[in-house]
C-alpha positions as CSV (number, residue, x, y, z in Angstrom):
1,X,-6.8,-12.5,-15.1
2,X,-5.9,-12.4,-11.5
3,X,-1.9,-10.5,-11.2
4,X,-0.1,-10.7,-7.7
5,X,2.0,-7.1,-7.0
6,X,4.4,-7.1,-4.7
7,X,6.0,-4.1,-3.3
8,X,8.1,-2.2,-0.6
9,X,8.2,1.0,1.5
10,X,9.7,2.5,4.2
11,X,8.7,4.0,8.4
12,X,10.3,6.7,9.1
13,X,11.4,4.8,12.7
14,X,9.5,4.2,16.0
15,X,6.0,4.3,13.4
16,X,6.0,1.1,13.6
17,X,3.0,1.4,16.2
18,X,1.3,4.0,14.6
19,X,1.1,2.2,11.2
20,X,-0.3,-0.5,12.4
21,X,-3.3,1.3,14.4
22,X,-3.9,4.1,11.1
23,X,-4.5,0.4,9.0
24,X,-6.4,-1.3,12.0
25,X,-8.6,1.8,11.4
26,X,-8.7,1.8,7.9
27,X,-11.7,4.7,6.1
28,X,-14.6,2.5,4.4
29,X,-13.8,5.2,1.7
30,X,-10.3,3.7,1.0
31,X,-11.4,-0.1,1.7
32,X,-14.1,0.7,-1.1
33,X,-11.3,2.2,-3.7
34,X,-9.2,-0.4,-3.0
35,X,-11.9,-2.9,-4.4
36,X,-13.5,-0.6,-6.7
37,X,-10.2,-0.5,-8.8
38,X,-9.8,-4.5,-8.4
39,X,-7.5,-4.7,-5.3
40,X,-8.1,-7.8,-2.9
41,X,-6.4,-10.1,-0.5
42,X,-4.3,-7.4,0.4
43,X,-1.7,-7.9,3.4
44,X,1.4,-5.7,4.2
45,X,4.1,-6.7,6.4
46,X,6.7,-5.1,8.6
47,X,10.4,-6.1,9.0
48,X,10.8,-4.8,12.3
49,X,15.0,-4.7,12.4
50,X,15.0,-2.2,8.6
51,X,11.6,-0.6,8.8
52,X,10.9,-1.9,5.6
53,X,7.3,-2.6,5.4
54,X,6.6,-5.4,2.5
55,X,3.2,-4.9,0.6
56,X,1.3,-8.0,-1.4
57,X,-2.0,-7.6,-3.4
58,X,-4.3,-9.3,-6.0
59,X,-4.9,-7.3,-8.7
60,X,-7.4,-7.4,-11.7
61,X,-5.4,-5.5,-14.1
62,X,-2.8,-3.0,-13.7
63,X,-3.7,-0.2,-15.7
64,X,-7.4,0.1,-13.5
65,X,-5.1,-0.5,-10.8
66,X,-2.8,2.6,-11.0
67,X,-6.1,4.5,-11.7
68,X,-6.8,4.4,-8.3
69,X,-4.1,6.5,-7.3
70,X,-5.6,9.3,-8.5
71,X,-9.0,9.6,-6.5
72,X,-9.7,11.7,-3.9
73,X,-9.8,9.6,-1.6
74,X,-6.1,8.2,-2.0
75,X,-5.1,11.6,-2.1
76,X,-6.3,12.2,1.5
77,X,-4.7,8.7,2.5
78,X,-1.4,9.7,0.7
79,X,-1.4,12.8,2.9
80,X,-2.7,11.4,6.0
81,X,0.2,8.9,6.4
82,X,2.8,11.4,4.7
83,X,4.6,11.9,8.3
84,X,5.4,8.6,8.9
85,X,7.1,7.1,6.1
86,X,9.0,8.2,3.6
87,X,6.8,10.2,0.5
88,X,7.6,11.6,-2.9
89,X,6.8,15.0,-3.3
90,X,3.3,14.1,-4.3
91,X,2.9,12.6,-0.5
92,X,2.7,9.1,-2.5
93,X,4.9,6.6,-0.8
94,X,8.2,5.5,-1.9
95,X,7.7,2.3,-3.0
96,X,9.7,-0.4,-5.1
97,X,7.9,-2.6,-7.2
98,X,9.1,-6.1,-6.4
99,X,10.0,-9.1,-8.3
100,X,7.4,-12.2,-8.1
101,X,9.7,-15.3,-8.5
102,X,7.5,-17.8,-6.9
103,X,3.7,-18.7,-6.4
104,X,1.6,-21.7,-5.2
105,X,-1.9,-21.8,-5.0
């Protein structure tokens, strides 16, 4: 069964910009993990006044989904994007699970 995630993080500010082209550039690597561990229809959005970026995804199941985190390759993207946002120690993103209190297909 399909879930729908939604999540927040945080640009460290004026990486706005640089966000945007690292995703617009995106490794086939990570674009294969994401799927591989049942990600899809994934979007994030930026609020441009907080730096708060906004993060939605379909999800298979949530268990195969936090999987992911572990591979190799999301390691690398953790690390790789660690200097523009704000990270854990881990370099994995701060980010706040969010509360899904509406959906229409």
């Amino acid at each position: 069964m399909k879930r729908y995630k939604g999540f927040k993080m945080k640009l460290y500010e004026g990486q706005a910009e640089e966000y945007e082209k690292r995703h617009n550039q995106l490794w086939p690597e990570m674009k294969a993990m994401i799927h591989e561990y049942g990600g899809s229809n994934y979007s994030i959005y930026l609020d441009p006044e907080t730096n708060v970026l906004y993060g939605y995804i379909e999800i298979e199941d949530e268990e195969k989904w936090n999987q992911g985190a572990d591979t190799q390759i999301n390691r690398k993207w953790w690390d790789f994007m660690a200097d523009i946002m704000e990270t854990n120690p881990d370099n994995s993103p701060v980010s706040k699970d969010l509360q899904l209190v509406f959906h229409l297909d």
